[in-house]
C-alpha positions as CSV (number, residue, x, y, z in Angstrom):
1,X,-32.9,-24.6,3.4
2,X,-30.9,-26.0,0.9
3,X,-28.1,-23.4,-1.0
4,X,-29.4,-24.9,-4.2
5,X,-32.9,-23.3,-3.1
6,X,-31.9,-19.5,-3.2
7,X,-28.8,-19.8,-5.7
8,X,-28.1,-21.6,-9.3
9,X,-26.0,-24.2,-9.5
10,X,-22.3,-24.2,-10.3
11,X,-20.6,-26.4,-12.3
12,X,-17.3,-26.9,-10.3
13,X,-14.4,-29.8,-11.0
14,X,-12.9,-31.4,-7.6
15,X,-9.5,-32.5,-8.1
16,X,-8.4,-34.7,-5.4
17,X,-7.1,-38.2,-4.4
18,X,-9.2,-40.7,-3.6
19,X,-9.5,-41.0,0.2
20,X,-11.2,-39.0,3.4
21,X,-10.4,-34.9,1.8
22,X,-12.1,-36.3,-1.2
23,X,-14.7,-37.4,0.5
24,X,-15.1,-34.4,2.4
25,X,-14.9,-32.0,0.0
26,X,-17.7,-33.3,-2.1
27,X,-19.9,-33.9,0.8
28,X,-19.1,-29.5,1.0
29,X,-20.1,-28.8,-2.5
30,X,-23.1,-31.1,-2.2
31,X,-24.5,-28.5,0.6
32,X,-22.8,-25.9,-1.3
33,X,-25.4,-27.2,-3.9
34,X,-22.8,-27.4,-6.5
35,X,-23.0,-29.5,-10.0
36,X,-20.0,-32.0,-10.1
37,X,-19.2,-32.3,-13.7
38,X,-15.7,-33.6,-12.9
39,X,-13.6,-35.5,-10.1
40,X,-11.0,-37.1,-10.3
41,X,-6.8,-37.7,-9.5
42,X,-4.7,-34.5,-10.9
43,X,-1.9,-37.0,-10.9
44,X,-4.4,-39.2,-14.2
45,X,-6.1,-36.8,-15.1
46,X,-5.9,-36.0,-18.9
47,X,-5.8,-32.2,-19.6
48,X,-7.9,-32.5,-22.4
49,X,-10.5,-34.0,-20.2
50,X,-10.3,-30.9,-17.8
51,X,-10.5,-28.6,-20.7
52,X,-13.8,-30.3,-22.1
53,X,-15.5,-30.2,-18.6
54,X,-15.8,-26.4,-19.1
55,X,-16.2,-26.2,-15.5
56,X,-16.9,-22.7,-13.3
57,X,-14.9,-23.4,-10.2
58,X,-12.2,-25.9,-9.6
59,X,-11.9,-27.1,-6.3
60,X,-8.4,-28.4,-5.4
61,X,-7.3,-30.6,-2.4
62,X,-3.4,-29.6,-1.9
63,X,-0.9,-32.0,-0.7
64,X,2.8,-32.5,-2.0
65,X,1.8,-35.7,-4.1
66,X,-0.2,-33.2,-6.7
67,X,2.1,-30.5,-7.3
68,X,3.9,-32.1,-10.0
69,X,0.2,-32.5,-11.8
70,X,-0.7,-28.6,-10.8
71,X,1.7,-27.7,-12.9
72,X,1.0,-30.1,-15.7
73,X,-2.3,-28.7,-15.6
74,X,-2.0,-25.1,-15.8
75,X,-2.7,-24.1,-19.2
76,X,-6.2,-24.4,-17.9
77,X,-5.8,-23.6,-14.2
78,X,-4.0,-20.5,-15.3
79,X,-7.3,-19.2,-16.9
80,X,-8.4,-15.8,-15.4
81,X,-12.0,-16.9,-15.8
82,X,-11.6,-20.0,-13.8
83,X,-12.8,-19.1,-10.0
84,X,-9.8,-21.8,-8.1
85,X,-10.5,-22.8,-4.7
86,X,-7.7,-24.1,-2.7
87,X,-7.6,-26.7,0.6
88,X,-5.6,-28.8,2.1
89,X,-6.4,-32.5,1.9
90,X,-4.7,-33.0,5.4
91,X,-7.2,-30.0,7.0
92,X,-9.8,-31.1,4.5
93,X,-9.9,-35.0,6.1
94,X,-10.0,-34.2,9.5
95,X,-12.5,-31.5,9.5
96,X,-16.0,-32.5,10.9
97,X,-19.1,-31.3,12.9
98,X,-19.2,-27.7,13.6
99,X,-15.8,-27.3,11.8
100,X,-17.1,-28.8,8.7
101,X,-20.6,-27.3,8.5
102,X,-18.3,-23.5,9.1
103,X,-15.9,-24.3,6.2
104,X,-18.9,-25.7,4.0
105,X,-20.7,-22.2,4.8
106,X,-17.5,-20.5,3.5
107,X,-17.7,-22.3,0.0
108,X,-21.3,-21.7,-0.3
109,X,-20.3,-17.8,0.1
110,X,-17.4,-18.0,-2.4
111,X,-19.3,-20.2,-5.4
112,X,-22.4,-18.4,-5.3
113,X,-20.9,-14.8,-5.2
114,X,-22.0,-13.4,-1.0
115,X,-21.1,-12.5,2.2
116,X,-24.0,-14.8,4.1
117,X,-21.6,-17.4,6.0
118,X,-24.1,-17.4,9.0
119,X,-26.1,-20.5,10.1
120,X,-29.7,-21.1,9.1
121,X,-32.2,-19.8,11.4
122,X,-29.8,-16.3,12.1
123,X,-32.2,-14.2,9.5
124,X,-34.0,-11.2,10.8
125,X,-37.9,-11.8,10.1
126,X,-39.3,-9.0,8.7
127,X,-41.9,-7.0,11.1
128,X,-45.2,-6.9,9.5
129,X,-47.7,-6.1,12.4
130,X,-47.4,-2.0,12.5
131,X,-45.7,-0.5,15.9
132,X,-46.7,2.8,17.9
133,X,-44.1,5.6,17.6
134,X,-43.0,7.7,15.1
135,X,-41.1,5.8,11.5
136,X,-37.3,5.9,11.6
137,X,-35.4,9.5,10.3
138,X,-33.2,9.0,7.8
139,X,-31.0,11.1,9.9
140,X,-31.0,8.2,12.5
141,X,-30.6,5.1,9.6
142,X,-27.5,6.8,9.4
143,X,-26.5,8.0,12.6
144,X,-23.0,5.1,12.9
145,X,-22.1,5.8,9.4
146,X,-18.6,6.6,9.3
147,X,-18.0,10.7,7.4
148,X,-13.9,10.2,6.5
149,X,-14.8,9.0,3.1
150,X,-17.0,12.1,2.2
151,X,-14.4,14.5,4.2
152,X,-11.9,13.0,2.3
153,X,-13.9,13.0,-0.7
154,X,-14.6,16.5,-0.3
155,X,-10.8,17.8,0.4
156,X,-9.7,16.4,-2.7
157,X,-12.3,18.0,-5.2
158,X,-11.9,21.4,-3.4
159,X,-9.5,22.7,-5.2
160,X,-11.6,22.2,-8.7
161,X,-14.6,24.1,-6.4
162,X,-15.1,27.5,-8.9
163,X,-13.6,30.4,-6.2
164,X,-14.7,33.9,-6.5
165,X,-13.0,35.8,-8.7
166,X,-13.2,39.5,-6.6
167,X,-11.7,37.9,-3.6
168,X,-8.0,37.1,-3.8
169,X,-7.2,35.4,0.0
170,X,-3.4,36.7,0.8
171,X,-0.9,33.7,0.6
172,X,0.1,34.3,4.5
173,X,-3.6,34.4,5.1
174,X,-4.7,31.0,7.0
175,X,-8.1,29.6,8.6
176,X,-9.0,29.6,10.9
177,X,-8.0,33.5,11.4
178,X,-9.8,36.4,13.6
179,X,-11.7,39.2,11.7
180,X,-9.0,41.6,13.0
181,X,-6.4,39.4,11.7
182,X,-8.3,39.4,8.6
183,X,-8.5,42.5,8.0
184,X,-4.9,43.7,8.9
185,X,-3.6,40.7,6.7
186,X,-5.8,42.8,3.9
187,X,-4.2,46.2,4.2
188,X,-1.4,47.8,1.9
189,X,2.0,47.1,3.2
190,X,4.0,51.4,2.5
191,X,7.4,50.3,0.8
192,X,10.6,50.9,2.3
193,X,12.0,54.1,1.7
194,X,14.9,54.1,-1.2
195,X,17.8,56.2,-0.5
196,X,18.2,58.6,-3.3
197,X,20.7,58.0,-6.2
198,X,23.5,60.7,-6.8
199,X,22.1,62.5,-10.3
200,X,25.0,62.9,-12.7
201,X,27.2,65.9,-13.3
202,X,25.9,67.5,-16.6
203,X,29.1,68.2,-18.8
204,X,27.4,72.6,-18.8
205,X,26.8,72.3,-15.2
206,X,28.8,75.3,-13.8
207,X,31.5,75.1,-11.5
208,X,29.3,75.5,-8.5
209,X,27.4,72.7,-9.0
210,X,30.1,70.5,-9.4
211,X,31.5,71.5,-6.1
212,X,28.4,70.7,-4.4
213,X,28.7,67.0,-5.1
214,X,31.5,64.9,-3.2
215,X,33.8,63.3,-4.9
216,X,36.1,62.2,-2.1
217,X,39.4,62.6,-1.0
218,X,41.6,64.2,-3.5
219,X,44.6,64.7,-1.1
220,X,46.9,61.9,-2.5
221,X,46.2,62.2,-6.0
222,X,49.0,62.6,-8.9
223,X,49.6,63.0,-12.2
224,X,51.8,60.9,-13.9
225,X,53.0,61.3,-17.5
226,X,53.7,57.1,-18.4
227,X,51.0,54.4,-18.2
228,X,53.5,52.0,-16.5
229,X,54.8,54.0,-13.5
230,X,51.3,53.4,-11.3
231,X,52.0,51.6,-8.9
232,X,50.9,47.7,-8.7
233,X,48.2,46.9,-5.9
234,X,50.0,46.1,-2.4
235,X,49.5,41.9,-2.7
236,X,48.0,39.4,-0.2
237,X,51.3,38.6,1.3
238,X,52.1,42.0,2.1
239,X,48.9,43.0,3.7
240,X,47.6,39.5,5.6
241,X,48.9,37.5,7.9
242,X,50.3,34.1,6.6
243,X,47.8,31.3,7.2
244,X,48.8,28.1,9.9
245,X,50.2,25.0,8.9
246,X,47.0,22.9,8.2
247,X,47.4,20.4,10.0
248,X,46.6,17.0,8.4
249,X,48.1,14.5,11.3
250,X,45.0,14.5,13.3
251,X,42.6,13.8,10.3
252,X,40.6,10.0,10.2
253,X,38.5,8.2,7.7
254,X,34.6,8.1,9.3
255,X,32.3,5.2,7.6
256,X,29.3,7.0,6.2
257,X,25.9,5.9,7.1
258,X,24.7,4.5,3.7
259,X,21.5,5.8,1.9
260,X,18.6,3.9,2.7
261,X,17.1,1.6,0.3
262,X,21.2,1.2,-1.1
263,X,23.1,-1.3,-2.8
264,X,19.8,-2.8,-4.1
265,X,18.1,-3.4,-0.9
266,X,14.5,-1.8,0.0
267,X,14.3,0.8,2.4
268,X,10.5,0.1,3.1
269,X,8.0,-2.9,1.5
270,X,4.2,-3.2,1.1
271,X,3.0,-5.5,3.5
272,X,-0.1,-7.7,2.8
273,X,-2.2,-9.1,5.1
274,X,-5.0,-12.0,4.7
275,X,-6.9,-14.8,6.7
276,X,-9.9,-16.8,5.5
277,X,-11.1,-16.1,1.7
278,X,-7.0,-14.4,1.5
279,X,-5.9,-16.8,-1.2
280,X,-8.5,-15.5,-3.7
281,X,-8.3,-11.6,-2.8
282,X,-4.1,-12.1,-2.9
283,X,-4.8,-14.1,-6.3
284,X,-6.1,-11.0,-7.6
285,X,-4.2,-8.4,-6.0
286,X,-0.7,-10.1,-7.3
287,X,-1.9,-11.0,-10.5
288,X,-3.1,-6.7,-11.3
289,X,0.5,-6.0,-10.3
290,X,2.9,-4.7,-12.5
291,X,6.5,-6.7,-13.1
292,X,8.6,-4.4,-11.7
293,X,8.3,-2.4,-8.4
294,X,10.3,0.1,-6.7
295,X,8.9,-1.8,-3.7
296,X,8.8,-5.4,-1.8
297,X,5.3,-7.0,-1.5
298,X,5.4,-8.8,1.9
299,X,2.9,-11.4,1.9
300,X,1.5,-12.9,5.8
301,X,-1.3,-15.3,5.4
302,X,-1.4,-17.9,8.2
303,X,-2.0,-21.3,7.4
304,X,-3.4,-24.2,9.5
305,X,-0.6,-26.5,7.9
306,X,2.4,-24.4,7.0
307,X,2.6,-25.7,3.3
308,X,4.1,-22.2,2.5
309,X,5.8,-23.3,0.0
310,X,2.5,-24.2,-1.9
311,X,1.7,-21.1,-2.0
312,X,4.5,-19.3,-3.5
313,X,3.9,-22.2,-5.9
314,X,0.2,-20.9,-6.4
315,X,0.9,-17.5,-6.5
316,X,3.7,-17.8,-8.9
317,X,1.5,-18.5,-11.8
318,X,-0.3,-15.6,-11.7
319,X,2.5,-13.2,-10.4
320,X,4.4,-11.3,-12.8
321,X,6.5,-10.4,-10.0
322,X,8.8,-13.4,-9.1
323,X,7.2,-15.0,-6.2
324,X,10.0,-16.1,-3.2
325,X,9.9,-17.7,0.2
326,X,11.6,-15.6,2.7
327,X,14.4,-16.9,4.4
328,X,16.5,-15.6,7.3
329,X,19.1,-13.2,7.0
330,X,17.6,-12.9,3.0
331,X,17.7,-9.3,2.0
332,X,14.4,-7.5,1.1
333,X,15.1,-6.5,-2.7
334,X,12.4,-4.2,-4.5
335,X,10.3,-5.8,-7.5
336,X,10.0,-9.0,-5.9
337,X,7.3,-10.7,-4.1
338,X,7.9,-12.7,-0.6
339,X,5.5,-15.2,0.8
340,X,6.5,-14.6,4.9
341,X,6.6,-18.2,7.2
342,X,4.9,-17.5,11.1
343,X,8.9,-17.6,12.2
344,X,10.1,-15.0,10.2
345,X,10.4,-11.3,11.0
346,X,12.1,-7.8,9.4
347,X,14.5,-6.0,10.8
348,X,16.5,-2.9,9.4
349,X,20.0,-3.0,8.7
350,X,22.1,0.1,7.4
351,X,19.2,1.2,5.5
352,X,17.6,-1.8,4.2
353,X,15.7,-4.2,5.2
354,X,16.5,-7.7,5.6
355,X,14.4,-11.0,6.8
356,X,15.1,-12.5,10.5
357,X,14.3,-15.4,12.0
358,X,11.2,-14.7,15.0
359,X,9.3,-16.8,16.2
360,X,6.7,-13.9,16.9
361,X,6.1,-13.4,13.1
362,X,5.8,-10.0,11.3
363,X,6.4,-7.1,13.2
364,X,4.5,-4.7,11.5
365,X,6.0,-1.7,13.7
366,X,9.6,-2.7,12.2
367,X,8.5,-1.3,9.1
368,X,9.4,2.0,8.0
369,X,6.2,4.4,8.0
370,X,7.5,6.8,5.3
371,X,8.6,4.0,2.7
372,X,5.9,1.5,3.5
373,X,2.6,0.3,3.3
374,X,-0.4,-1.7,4.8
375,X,-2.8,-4.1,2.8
376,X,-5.5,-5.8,4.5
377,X,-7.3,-8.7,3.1
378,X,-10.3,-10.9,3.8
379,X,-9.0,-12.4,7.1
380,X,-6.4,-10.5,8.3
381,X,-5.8,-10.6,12.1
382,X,-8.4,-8.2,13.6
383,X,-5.5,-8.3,16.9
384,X,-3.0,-6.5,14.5
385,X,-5.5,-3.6,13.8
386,X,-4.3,-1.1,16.3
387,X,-0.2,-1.4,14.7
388,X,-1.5,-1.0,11.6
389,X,-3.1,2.0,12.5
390,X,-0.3,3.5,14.4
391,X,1.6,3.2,11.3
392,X,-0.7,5.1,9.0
393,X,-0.2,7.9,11.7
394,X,3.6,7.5,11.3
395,X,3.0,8.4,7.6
396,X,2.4,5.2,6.3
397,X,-0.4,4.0,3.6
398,X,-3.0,1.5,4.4
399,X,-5.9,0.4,2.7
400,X,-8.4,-2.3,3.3
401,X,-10.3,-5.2,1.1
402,X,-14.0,-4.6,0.5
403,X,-16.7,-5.9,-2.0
404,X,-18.3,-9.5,-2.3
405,X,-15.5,-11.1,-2.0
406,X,-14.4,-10.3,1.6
407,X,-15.4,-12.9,3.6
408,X,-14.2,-12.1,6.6
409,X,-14.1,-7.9,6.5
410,X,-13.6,-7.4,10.1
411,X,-10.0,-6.1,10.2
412,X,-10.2,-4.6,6.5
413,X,-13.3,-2.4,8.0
414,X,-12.1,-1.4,10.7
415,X,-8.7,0.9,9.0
416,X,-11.6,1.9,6.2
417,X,-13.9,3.1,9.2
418,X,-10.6,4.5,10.5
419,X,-10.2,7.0,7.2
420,X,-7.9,4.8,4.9
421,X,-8.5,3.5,1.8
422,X,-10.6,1.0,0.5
423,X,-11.2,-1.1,-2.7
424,X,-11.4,-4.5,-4.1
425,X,-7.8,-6.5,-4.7
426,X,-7.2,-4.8,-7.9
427,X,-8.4,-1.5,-7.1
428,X,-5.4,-1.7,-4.5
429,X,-3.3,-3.1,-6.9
430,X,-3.4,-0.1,-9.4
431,X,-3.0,2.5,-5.9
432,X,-0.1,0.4,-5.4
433,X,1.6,0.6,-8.9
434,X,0.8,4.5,-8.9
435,X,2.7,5.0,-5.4
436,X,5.5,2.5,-6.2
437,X,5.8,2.1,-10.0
438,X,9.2,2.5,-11.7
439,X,7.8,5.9,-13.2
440,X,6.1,7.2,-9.9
């Protein structure tokens, strides 16, 4: 079946240089049953003309020969509207067979707006012929459905739960408790005795009275007849010891251990995963941002041709955090967004954090649990699940992608199934800003 067959078509603009990607790439939106209604070279292409097509999508072959014209046409590129598609030519001219058909299936999903990126002929048919047995319970429709959202749903609205208002529970009083312990939590507690205060001598109280209340030791009392002959207090020096010679010889200067997160650095940093359909979800993520941060955003997306630097060029136009290539030995400064190579690493240092080269990538266990966090796009490694998780138990927050436009949900659904948060890129983004904003 032909995607033109179960979807409308898209008007889409491929912007490309002549040669095999080109070729390629239309071949893809022709089974992604696409319109055309523009291709041509970015390098001659007028922006006017661009503008006029009015297209839907804009499907871009990358190579460093265009970048110059990407930016030439961004006025319209730069259109939140605009659904851009990114490959690259070199990937884009060597793909074929099974490799082409899968990547075809993939722009199918993202024109039209779904999640099918199976084959034709993996549909369920529908059973019409009636079986024995009994139907199936709702009970057991639902019977792998994950509870932490409703648990966690439920914690968080029981405090506006109406409580009864004859039942005060006593502050020390926690669940699960015994019914003994109940009820001795709920008994009086008698005061402490108070030691009775001395009443004072009425001015007609006889003389007996008076000499039933002790007024000390009158033995060394005197009278004297001039204000100045009492005698001074007996001072310090006369009564205590005089103190040691301090001694000051022995005394060093010890370096402090600096405050994390000091001297501008960032003590901890939002880390961002994504895979397959990642561009788009970390379009949207980064562009629902705010422009300043009290946090890093960490970006690790793998690509098959390391044209990093592409992307902090893509992402840049729609950041309004400034978008940087980490580098090694680079410190990790809060506000700023850095797009991570496969051979760089973190690593904490007095504090802070600060980029390394390793040629393992990421280390999401270097990060600091109680400053940091974990985002999970369309993509993301499914092998890095199990760190990720171990950091959400070390206090850290995670969250994963969901919605139409995860393509590939598998890691992102597994820390939701887990208990950790979920919601499409800008959803995240706004969880993000509330944790980490300048006025959180």
């Amino acid at each position: 079946m032909h995607a033109s067959d179960a979807h409308p078509l898209l008007t889409v603009a491929l912007l490309a240089r002549s040669g095999p990607a080109r070729d390629r790439l239309r071949e893809a939106l022709d089974h992604a049953g696409a319109r055309v209604v523009l291709e041509d070279d970015p390098n001659t292409l007028d922006l006017q003309v661009l503008r006029d097509a009015d297209p839907g999508a804009v499907l871009i072959a990358l190579e460093p020969a265009i970048e110059d014209a990407l930016e030439r046409l961004d006025p319209v590129l730069g259109s939140p509207s605009l659904t851009l598609i990114f490959d690259e030519a070199e990937l884009a001219a060597r793909r074929d067979g099974w490799e082409a058909q899968r990547w075809a299936r993939h722009l199918v999903a993202k024109l039209h707006g779904h999640q099918d990126v199976l084959p034709p002929g993996s549909e369920q048919d529908q059973q019409l012929q009636p079986e024995p047995g009994l139907p199936v319970t709702p009970a057991q429709l639902h019977a792998d459905a994950p509870l932490a959202f409703h648990l966690r749903e439920a914690e968080d609205a029981a405090a506006e739960v109406p409580a009864d208002g004859l039942y005060q529970a006593p502050a020390e009083l926690h669940e699960p408790v015994s019914l003994e312990e109940a009820l001795a939590a709920l008994q009086p507690v008698a005061p402490e005795p108070i030691a009775p205060a001395i009443p004072p001598i009425p001015a007609s109280a006889p003389p007996a009275a008076a000499a039933a209340v002790s007024i000390g030791d009158h033995r060394r009392w005197s009278l004297v007849d001039d204000d100045g002959a009492v005698a001074a207090p007996p001072s310090i020096s006369d009564t205590a010891p005089a103190p040691e010679r301090f001694d000051i010889e022995r005394l060093s200067l010890v370096e402090l251990e600096p405050e994390a997160g000091s001297a501008g650095g960032c003590a901890g940093a939002v880390l961002v995963l994504a895979g397959i359909g990642g561009p788009d979800a970390l379009r949207r993520l980064l562009a629902a941002l705010p422009e300043s941060l009290n946090t890093a955003v960490l970006v690790h997306m793998r690509l098959d041709g390391g044209r990093y630097g592409n992307l902090v060029k893509q992402m840049a136009r729609v950041s309004a955090l400034p978008v940087l290539l980490a580098e090694d030995a680079q410190p990790v400064e809060a506000g700023q967004a850095y797009i991570l190579p496969d051979d760089i690493g973190i690593a904490l240092r007095q504090g802070s954090l600060q980029f390394i080269a390793d040629t393992a990538g990421i280390q999401i266990e270097a990060l600091p649990a109680a400053h940091s966090g974990v985002v999970l796009l369309s993509g993301a490694d499914a092998a890095q699940v199990d760190a990720v998780l171990a950091l959400a138990a070390a206090g850290a927050w995670v969250a994963g992608q969901i919605g139409e436009g995860c393509y590939d949900p598998t890691a992102a659904s597994a820390v939701v199934a887990a208990g950790q948060d979920a919601g499409e890129p800008p959803q995240l983004a706004a969880t993000i800003a509330e944790r980490w904003g300048v006025d959180a």
